[in-house]
Every structure is written in structure tokens, then in C-alpha cells.
KEDO-314325 format. One record per residue (C-alpha): x, y, z; residue in three letters. Coordinates in nm, 4 decimals, always signed. Layout:
<node X="X" Y="Y" Z="Z" code="ALA"/>
...
***
This chain:
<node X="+1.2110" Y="-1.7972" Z="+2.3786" code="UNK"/>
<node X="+1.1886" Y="-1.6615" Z="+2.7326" code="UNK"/>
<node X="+0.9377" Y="-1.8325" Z="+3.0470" code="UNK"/>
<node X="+0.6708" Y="-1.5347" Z="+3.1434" code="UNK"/>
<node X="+0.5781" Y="-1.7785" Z="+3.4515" code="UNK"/>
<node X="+0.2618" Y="-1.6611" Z="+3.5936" code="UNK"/>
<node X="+0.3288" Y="-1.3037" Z="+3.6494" code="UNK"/>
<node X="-0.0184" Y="-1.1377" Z="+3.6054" code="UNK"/>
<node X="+0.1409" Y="-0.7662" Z="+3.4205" code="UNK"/>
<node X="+0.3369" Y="-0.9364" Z="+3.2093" code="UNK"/>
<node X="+0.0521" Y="-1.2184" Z="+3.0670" code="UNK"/>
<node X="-0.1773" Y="-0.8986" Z="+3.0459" code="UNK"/>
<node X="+0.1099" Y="-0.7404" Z="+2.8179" code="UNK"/>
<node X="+0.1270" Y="-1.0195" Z="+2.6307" code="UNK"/>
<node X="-0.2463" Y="-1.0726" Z="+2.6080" code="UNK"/>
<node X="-0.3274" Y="-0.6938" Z="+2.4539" code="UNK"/>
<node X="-0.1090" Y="-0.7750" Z="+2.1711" code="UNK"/>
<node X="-0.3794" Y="-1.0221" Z="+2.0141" code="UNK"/>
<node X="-0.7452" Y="-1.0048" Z="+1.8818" code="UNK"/>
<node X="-0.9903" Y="-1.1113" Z="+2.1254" code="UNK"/>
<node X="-1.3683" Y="-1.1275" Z="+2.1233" code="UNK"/>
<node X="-1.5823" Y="-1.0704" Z="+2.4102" code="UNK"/>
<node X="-1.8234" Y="-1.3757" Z="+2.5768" code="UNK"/>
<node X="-2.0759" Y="-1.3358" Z="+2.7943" code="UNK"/>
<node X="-2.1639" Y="-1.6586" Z="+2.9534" code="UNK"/>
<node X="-2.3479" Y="-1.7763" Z="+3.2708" code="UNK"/>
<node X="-2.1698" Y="-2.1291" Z="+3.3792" code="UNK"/>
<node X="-2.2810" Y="-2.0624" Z="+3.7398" code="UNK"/>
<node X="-2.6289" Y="-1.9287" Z="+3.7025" code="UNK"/>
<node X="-2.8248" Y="-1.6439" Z="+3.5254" code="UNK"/>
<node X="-2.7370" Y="-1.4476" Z="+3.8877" code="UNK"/>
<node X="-2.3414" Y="-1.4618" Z="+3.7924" code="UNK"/>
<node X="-2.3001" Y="-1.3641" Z="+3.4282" code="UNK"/>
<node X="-1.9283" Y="-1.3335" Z="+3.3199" code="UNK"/>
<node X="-1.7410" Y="-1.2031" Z="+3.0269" code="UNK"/>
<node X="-1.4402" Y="-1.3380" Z="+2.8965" code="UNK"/>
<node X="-1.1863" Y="-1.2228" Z="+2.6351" code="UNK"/>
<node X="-1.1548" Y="-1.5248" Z="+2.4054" code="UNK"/>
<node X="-0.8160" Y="-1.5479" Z="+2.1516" code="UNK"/>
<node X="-0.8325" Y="-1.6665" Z="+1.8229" code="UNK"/>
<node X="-0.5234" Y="-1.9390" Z="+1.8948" code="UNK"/>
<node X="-0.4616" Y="-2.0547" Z="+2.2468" code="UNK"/>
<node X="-0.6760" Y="-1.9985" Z="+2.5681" code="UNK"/>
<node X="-0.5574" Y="-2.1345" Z="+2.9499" code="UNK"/>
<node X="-0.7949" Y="-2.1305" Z="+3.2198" code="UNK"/>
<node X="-0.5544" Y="-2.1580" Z="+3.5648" code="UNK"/>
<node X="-0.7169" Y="-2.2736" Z="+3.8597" code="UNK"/>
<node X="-0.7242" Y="-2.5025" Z="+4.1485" code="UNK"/>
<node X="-0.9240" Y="-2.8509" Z="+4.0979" code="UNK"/>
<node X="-1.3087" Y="-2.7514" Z="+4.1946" code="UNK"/>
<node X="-1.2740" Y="-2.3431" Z="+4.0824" code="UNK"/>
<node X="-1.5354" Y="-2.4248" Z="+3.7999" code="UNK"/>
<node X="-1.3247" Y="-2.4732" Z="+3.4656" code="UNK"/>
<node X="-1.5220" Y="-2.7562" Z="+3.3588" code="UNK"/>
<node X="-1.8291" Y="-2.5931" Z="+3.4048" code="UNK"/>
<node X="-1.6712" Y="-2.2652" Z="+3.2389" code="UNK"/>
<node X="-1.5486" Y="-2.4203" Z="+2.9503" code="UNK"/>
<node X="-1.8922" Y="-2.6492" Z="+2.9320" code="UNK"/>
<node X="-2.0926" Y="-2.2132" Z="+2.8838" code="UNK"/>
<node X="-1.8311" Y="-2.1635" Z="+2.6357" code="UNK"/>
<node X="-1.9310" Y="-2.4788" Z="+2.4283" code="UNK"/>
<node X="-2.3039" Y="-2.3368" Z="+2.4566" code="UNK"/>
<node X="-2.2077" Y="-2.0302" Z="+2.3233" code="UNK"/>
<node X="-2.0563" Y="-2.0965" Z="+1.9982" code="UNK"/>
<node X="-2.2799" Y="-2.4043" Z="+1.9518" code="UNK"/>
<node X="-2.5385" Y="-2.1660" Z="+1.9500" code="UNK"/>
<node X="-2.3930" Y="-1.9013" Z="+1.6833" code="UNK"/>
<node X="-2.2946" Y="-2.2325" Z="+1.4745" code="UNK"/>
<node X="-1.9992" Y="-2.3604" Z="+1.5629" code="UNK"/>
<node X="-1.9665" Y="-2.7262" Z="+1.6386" code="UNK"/>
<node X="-1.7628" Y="-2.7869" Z="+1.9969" code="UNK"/>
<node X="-1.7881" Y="-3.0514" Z="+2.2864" code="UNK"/>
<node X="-1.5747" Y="-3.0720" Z="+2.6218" code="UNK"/>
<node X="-1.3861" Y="-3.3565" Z="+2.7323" code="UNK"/>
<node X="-1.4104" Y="-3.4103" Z="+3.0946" code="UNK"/>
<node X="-1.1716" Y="-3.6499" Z="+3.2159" code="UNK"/>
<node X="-1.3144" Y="-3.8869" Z="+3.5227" code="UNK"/>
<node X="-1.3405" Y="-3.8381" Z="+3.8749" code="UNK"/>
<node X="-1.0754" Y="-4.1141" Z="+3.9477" code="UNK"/>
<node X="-0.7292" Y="-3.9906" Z="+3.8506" code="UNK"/>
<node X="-0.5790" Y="-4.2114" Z="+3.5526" code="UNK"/>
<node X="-0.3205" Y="-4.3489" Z="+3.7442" code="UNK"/>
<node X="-0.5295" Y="-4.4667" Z="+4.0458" code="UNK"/>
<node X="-0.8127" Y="-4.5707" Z="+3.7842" code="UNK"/>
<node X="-0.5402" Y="-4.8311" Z="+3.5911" code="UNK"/>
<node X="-0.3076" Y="-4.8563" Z="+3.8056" code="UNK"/>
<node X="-0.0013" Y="-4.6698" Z="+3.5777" code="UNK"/>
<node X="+0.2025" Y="-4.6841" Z="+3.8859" code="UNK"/>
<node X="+0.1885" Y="-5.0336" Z="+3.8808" code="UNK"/>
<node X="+0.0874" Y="-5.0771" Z="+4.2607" code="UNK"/>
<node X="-0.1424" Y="-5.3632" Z="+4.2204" code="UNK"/>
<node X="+0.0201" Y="-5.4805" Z="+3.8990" code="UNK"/>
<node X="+0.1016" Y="-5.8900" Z="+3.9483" code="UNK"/>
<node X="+0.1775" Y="-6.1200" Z="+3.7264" code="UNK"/>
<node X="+0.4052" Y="-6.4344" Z="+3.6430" code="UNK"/>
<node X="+0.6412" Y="-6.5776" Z="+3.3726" code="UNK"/>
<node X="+0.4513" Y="-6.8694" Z="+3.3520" code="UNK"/>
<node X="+0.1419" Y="-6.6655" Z="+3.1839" code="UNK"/>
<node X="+0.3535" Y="-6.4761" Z="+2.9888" code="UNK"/>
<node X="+0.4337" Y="-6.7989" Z="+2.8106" code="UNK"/>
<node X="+0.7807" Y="-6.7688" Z="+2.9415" code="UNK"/>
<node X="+1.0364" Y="-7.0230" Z="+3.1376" code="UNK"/>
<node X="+1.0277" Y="-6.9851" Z="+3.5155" code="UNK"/>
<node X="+1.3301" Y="-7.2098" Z="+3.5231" code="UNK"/>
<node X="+1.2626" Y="-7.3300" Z="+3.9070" code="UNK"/>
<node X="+1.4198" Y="-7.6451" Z="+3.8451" code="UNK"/>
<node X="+1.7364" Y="-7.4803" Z="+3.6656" code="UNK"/>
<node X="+1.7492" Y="-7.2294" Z="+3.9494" code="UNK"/>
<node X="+1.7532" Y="-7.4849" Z="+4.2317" code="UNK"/>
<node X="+2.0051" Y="-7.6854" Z="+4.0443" code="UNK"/>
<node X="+2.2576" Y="-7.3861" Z="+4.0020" code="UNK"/>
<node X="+2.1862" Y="-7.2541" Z="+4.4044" code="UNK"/>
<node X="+2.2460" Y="-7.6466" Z="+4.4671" code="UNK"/>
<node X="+2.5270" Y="-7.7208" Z="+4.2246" code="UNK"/>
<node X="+2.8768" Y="-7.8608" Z="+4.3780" code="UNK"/>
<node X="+3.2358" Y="-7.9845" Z="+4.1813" code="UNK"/>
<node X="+3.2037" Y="-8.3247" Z="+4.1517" code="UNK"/>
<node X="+3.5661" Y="-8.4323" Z="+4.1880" code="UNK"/>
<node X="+3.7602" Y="-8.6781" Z="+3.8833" code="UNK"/>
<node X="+3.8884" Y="-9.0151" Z="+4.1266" code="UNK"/>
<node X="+4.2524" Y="-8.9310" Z="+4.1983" code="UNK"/>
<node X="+4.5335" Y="-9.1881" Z="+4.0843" code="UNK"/>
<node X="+4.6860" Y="-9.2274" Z="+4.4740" code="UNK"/>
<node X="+4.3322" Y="-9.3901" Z="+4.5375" code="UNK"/>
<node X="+4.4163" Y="-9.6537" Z="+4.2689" code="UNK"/>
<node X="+4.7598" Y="-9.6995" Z="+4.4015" code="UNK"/>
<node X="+4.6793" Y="-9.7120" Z="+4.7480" code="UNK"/>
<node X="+4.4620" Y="-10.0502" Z="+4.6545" code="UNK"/>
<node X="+4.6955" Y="-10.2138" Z="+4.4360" code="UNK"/>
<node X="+5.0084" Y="-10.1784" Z="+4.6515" code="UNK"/>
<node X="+4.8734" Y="-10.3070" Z="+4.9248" code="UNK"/>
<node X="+4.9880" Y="-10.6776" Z="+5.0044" code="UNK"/>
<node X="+4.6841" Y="-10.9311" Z="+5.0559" code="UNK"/>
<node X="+4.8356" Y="-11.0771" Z="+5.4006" code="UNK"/>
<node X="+4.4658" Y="-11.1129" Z="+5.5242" code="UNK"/>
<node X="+4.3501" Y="-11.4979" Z="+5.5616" code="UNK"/>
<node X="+4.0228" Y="-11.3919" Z="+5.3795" code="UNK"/>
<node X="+4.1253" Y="-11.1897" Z="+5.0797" code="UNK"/>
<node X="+4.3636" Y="-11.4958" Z="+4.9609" code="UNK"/>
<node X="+4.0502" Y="-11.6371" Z="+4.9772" code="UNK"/>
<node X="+3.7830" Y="-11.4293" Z="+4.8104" code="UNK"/>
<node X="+3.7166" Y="-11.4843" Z="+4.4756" code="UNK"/>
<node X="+3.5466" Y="-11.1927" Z="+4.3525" code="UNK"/>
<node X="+3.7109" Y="-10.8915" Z="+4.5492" code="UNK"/>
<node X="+3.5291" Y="-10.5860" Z="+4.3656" code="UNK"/>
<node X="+3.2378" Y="-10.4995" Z="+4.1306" code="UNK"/>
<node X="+3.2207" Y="-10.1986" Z="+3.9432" code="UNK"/>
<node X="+2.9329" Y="-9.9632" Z="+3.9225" code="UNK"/>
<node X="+2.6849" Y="-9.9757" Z="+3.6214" code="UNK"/>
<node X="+2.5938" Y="-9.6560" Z="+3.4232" code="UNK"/>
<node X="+2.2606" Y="-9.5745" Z="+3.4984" code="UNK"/>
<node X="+2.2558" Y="-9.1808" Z="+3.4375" code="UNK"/>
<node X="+2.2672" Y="-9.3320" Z="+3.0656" code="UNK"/>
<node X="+1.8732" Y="-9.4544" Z="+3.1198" code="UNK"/>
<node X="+1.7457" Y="-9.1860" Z="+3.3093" code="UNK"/>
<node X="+1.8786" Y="-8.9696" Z="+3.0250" code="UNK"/>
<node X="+1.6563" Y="-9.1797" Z="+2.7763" code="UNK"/>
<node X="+1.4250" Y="-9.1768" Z="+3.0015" code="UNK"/>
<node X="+1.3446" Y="-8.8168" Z="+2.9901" code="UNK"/>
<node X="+1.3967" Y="-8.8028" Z="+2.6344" code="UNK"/>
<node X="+1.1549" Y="-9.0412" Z="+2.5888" code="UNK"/>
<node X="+0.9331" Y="-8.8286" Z="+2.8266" code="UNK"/>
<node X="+1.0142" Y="-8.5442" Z="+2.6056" code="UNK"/>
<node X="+0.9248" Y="-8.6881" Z="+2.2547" code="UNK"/>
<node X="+0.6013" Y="-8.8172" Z="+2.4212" code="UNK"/>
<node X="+0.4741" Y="-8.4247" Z="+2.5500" code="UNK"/>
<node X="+0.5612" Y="-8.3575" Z="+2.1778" code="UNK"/>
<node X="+0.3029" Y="-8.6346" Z="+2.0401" code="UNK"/>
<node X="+0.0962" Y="-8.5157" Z="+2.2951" code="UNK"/>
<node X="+0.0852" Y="-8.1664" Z="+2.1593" code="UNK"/>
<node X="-0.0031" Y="-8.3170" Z="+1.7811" code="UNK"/>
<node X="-0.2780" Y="-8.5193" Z="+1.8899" code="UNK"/>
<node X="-0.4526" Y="-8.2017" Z="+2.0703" code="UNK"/>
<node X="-0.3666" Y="-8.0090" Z="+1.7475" code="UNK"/>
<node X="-0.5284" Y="-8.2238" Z="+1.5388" code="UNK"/>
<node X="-0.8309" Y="-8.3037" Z="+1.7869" code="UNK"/>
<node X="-0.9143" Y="-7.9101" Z="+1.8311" code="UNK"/>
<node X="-0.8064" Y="-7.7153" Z="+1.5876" code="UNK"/>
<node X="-1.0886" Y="-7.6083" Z="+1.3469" code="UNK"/>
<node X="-0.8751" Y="-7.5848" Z="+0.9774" code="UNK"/>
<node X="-0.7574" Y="-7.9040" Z="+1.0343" code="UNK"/>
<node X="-1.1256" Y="-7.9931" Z="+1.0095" code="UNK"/>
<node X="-1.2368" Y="-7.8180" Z="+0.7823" code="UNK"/>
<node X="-0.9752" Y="-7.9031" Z="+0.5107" code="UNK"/>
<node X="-0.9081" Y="-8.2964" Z="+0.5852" code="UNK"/>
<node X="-1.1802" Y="-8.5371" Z="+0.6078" code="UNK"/>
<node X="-1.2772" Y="-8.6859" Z="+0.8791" code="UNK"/>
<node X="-1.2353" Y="-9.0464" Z="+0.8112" code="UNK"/>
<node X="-0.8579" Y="-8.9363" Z="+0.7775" code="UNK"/>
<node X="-0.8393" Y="-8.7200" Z="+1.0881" code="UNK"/>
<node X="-1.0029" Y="-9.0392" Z="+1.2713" code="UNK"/>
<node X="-0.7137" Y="-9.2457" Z="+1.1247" code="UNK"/>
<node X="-0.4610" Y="-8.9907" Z="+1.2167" code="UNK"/>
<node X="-0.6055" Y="-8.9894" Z="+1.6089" code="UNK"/>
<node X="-0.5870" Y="-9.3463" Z="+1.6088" code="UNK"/>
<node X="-0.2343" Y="-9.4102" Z="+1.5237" code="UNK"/>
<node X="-0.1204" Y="-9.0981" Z="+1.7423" code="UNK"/>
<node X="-0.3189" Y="-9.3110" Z="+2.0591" code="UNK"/>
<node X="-0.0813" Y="-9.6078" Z="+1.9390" code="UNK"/>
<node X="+0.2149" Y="-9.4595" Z="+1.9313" code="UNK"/>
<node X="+0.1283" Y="-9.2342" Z="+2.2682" code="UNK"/>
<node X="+0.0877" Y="-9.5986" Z="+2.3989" code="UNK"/>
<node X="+0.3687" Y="-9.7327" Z="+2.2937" code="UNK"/>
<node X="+0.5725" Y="-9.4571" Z="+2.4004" code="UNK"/>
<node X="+0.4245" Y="-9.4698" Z="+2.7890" code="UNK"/>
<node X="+0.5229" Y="-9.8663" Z="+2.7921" code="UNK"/>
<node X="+0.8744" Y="-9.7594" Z="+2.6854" code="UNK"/>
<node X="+0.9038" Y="-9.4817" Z="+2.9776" code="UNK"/>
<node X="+0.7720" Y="-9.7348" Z="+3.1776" code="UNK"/>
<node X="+1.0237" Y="-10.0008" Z="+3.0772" code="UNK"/>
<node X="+1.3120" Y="-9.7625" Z="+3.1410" code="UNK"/>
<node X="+1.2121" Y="-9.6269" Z="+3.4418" code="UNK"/>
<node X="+1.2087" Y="-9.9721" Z="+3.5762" code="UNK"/>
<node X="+1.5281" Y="-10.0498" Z="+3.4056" code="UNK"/>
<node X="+1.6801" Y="-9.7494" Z="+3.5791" code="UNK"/>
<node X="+1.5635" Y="-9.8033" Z="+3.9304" code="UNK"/>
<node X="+1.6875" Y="-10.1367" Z="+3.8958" code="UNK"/>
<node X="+2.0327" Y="-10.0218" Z="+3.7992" code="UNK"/>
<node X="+2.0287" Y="-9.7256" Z="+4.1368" code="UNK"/>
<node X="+1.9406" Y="-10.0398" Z="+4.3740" code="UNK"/>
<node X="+2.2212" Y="-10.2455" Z="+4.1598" code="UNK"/>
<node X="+2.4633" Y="-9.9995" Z="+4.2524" code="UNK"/>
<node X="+2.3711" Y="-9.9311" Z="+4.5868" code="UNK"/>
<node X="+2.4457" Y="-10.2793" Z="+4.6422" code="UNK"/>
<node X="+2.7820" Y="-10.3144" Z="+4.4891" code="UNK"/>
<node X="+2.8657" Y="-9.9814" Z="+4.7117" code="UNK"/>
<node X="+2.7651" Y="-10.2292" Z="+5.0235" code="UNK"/>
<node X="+2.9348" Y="-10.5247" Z="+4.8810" code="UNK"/>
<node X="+3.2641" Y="-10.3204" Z="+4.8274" code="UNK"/>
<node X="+3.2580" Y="-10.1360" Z="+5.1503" code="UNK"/>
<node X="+3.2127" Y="-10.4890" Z="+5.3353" code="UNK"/>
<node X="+3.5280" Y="-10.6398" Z="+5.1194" code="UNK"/>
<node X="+3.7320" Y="-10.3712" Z="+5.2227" code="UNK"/>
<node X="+3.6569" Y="-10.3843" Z="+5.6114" code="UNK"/>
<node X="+3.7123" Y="-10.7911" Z="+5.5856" code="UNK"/>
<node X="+4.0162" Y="-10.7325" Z="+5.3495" code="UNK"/>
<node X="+4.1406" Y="-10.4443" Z="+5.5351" code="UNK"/>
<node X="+4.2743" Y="-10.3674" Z="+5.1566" code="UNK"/>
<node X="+4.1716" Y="-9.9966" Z="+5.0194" code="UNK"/>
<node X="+3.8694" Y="-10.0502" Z="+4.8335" code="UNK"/>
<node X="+3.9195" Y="-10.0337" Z="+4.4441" code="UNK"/>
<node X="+3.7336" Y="-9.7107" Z="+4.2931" code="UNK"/>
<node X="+3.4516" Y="-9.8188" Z="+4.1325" code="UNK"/>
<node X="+3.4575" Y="-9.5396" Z="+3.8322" code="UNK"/>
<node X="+3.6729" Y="-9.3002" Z="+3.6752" code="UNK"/>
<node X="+3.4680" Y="-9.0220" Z="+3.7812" code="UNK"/>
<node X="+3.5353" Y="-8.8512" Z="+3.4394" code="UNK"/>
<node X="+3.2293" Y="-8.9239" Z="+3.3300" code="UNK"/>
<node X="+3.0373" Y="-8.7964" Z="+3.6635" code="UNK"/>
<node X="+3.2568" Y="-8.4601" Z="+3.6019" code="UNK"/>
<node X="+3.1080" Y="-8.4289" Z="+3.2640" code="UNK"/>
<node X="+2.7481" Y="-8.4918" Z="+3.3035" code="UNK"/>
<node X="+2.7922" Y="-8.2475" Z="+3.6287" code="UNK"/>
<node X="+2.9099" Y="-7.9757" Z="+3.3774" code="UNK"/>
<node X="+2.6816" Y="-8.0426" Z="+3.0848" code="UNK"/>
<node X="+2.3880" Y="-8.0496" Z="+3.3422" code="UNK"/>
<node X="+2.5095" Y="-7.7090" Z="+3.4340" code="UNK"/>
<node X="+2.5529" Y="-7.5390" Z="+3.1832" code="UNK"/>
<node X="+2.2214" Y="-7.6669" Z="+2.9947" code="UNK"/>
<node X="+2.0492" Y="-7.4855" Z="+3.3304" code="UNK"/>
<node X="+2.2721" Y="-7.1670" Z="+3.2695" code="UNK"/>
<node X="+2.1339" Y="-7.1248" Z="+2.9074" code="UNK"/>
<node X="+1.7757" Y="-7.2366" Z="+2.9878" code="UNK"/>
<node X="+1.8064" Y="-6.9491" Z="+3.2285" code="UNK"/>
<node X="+1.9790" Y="-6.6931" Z="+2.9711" code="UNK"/>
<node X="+1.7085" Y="-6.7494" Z="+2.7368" code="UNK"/>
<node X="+1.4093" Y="-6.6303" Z="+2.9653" code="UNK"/>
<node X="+1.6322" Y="-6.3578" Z="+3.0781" code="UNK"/>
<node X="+1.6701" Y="-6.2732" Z="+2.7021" code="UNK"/>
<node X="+1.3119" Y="-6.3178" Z="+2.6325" code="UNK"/>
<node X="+1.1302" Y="-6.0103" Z="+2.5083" code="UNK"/>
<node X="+0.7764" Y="-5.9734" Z="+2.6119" code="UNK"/>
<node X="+0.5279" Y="-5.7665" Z="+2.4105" code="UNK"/>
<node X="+0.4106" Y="-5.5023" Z="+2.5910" code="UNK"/>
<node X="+0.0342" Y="-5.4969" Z="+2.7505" code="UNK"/>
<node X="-0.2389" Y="-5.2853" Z="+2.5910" code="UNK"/>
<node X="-0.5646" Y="-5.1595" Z="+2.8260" code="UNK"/>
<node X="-0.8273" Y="-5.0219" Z="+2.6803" code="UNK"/>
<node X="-0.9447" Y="-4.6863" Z="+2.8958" code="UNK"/>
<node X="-1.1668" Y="-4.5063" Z="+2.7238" code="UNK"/>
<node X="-1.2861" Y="-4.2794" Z="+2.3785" code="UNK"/>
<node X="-1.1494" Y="-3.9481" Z="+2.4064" code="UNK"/>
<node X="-1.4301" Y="-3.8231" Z="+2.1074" code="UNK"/>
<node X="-1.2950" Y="-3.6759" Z="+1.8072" code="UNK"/>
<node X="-0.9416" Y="-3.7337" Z="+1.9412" code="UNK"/>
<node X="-0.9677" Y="-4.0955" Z="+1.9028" code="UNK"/>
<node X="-0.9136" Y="-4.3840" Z="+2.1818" code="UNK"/>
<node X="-0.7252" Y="-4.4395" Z="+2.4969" code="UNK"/>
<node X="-0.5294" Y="-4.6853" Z="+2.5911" code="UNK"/>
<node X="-0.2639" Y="-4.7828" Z="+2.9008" code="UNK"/>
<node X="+0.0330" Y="-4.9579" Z="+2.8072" code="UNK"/>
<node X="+0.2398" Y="-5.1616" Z="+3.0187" code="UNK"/>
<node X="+0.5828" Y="-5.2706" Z="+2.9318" code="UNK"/>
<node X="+0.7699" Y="-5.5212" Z="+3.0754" code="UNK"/>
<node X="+1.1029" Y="-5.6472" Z="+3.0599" code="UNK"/>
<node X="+1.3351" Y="-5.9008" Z="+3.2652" code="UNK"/>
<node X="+1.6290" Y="-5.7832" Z="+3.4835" code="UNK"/>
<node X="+1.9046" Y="-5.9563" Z="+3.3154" code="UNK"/>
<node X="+2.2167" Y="-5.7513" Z="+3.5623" code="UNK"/>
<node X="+2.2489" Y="-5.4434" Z="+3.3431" code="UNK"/>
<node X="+1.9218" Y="-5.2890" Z="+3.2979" code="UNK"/>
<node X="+1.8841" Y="-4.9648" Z="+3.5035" code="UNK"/>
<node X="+1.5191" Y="-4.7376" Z="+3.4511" code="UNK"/>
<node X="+1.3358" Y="-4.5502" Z="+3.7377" code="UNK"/>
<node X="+1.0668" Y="-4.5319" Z="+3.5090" code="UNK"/>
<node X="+1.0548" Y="-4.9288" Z="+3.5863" code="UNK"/>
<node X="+0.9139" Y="-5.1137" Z="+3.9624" code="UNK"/>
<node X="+0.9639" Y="-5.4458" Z="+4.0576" code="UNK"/>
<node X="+0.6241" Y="-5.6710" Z="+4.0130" code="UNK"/>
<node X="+0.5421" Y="-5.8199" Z="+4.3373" code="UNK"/>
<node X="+0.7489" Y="-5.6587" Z="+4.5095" code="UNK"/>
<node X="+1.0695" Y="-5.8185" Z="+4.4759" code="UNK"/>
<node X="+1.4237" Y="-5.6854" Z="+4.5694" code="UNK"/>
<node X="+1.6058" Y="-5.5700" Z="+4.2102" code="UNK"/>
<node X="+1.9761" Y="-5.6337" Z="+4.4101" code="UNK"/>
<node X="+1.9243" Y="-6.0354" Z="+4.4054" code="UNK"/>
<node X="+1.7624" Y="-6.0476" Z="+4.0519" code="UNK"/>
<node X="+2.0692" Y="-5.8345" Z="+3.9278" code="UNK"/>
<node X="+2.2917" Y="-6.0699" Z="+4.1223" code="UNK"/>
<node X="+2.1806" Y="-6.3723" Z="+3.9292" code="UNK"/>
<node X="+2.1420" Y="-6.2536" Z="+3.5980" code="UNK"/>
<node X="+2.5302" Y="-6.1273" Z="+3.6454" code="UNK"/>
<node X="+2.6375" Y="-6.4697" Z="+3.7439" code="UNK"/>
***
């Protein structure tokens, strides 16, 4: 196969080899009659945008219409495709949020955020014991430290709590709205149902309540014995005794962590079905339609045929995912 590019001879050579009929149409007028030499396979009109092909090809349809042949021409719009939806993307915005999909702000801010919290080093426990109590007022002081109380513990069940409650939550408007449900249990029953849902939602907000109390009670608790300790040791003059282990501190630092790093790996992972316009019939040759596809920079993926949607730098997206 060779590439005869738009050298007029050659074309004409080409040309004379097939059948052809002769058409005499008037696209611009009775005044401007024109013949053409129409092929029996492929014909290409070449000109500029505004030279007339629409309206030739529109006297061709009129012709063979009128001997008995059934033809139409498809005229595309005045507004180029790509300005008309936007296949460029320009204007294209949207969010993760409405795509039913994680932002993961919180998990985000925790990572940017995140320091090593350190495990309480064994000089710190040797420094306080090995000191001498030569002070007038430690031989005197009955209680000389308190240790902290765990309350990470009940803000954990707190937001369990929380979370088992948004789960009720989502039954109850299940139930409530959705129109099978009606239709195949009877009312009285769905009335039942509702009620003991609105119980045990109750219940459930008197127990978050409860904790949350329970917790914030614990936080002023400690803040207290952190006073109370510091104040010993400035009286004593004796190290102050560490209050924890910190191994537990480490952990929860970790697991808190990580649970962020996989919440975030799973949105990144997320595939999202792609996004289907309707433009327009195209007649015989069926419907159009403008697809957008759209995926999540997780660090490897690399496509020019791809932009950013609102306009956001790939380089930090990349960064993160890679992290």
C-alpha cells in the first residue's frame, strides 16, 4: 500500500481506472450548474470549512432521491464537538465525594500531621527511684504519684458506638423509604419495625452520651494528675515517676496510622465507572454519546490522553499515592 497524498495527476490516474457516472446538480443556484463524476465505492470532497460541501453533498441527496434512491446528509453542528461537551475536559469539575468515593480529609491531615510517639525510656524510671528522699516534705507525703487513667479506651467506644448508631440510622431510612419494603410487608409490621429502631436509636444516643461524658471526665482526670505530679516533683525535688509505659501510646499511634494509610489506599484503588453524555442521533447510524473516564492517580499511572480535574498539580498527587 503506498500514500498518493494529494497530488492532483496522480488521484486523476487513479480516478480513470474506475466507473463513474456523470451528475449534474445545482447546490448554488440554477445560475451555477455543476457536473460531477460520481464512483460506485468511495467519493471525498476536499475543501476548506465554508467551500460548500454540505450544500454539495445536500444536491447530490436530491438527485438520487429523485431517480429513487433513498439518501439523507448528516450535518454535524455549528459548535465543534469538543467545545460543545467539553471532550477536552476544560470545564470538567467534579469531587470524590459525589462519586460516592472517600475523600479521606481526616486520614490525610492525620498522616501530614503524624509524629513517633516515643516508648518511656528505663533511665527515666531509674533516675526517680535512685534518688534519696533527703527533702523534709517527701518523708512526709503520703501519696507521692498517681498514674494516668486510660481514656483513649472510651473514646474508642465512643466512636464505635457512633458508628453502629449511623448504621441503625441507615436501616430505619431503608425501611421508612424504600417502596418493596412496602409493598411486600404490612404495614402494621413496618410500624412495629420503625418503632423499635426509634428505641434502640435512643438508646444508643444516651450511651454516646454517657461515654462521652465518661471520657471527658477521664482527659480532665488526667490533666490533673499531670499537675499534681509536676507539683510533687518541684516540692520533692525527686524526678517525677512516669506515669505510663508509653507502649501502649506507641501502639494506638501506629494502628491509628496505618488504619488512615489503608482508608487512603482504598479510594486510591477505587475504580469509577466511566460517565456517559448523551449528544445527539446520528440517523440511521444510531446515537451519540461522550464518554468520560476517570481514574485516581495512585503514583504510577502515566496517560497524556488524561488532565487533572480542577486543575490540580499531578507531581503532589503522585507524591502521596507513592508514600
Amino acid at each position: 500500500m503506498s500514500f498518493i497524498g494529494k497530488d492532483e495527476a496522480t488521484i486523476n490516474t487513479v480516478l480513470n481506472r474506475k466507473e463513474s457516472e456523470l451528475v449534474s446538480i445545482t447546490p448554488f443556484g440554477i445560475a451555477e450548474r455543476m457536473e460531477l463524476s460520481i464512483y460506485n465505492d468511495i467519493n471525498i470532497l476536499f475543501g476548506s470549512k465554508g467551500t460548500g460541501k454540505t450544500d454539495i453533498l445536500k444536491g447530490l441527496s436530491e438527485y438520487y432521491n429523485s431517480i429513487g434512491y433513498r439518501t439523507s446528509v448528516y450535518q454535524s453542528s455549528n459548535k465543534h464537538l469538543d467545545e460543545e461537551f467539553d471532550l477536552r475536559g476544560l470545564s470538567f469539575n467534579t469531587d470524590l465525594s459525589s462519586l460516592g468515593i472517600n475523600e479521606c480529609n481526616k486520614e490525610i491531615e492525620l498522616i501530614k500531621n503524624a509524629t513517633e510517639v516515643g516508648i518511656t525510656s528505663l533511665s527515666k524510671y531509674k533516675q526517680h527511684f535512685s534518688e534519696e528522699e533527703t527533702n523534709r516534705i517527701a518523708k512526709k507525703l503520703t501519696i507521692k504519684s498517681i498514674n494516668h487513667f486510660d481514656e483513649e479506651n472510651l473514646k474508642r467506644k465512643v466512636l464505635e458506638t457512633k458508628e453502629v448508631l449511623t448504621n441503625f440510622n441507615k436501616i430505619k431510612k431503608y425501611v421508612s423509604t424504600n417502596v418493596q419494603v412496602q409493598e411486600l410487608i404490612d404495614l402494621n409490621l413496618i410500624e412495629e419495625l420503625l418503632y423499635l429502631l426509634e428505641k434502640i436509636l435512643n438508646t444508643l444516643k444516651e450511651k454516646i452520651n454517657d461515654k462521652y461524658l465518661e471520657a471527658k471526665s477521664i482527659e480532665l482526670l488526667n490533666n490533673i494528675v499531670t499537675i499534681f505530679n509536676a507539683e510533687i516533683t518541684k516540692k520533692t525535688g525527686i524526678p517525677q515517676k512516669p506515669t505510663t509505659t508509653g507502649f501502649a501510646e506507641y501502639a494506638r499511634n501506629r494502628i491509628r496510622i496505618e488504619k488512615a494509610t489503608n482508608t487512603i489506599i482504598a479510594s486510591i484503588n477505587t475504580v469509577i465507572n466511566p460517565i456517559d453524555d448523551y449528544a445527539g442521533k446520528l440517523g440511521e447510524k444510531g446515537e451519540l454519546y461522550c464518554r468520560t473516564n476517570l481514574k485516581i492517580q495512585d503514583g504510577q499511572f502515566v496517560n497524556g490522553s488524561y488532565s487533572t480535574v480542577k486543575n490540580i498539580n499531578k507531581t503532589p498527587q503522585k507524591i502521596l499515592a507513592q508514600k
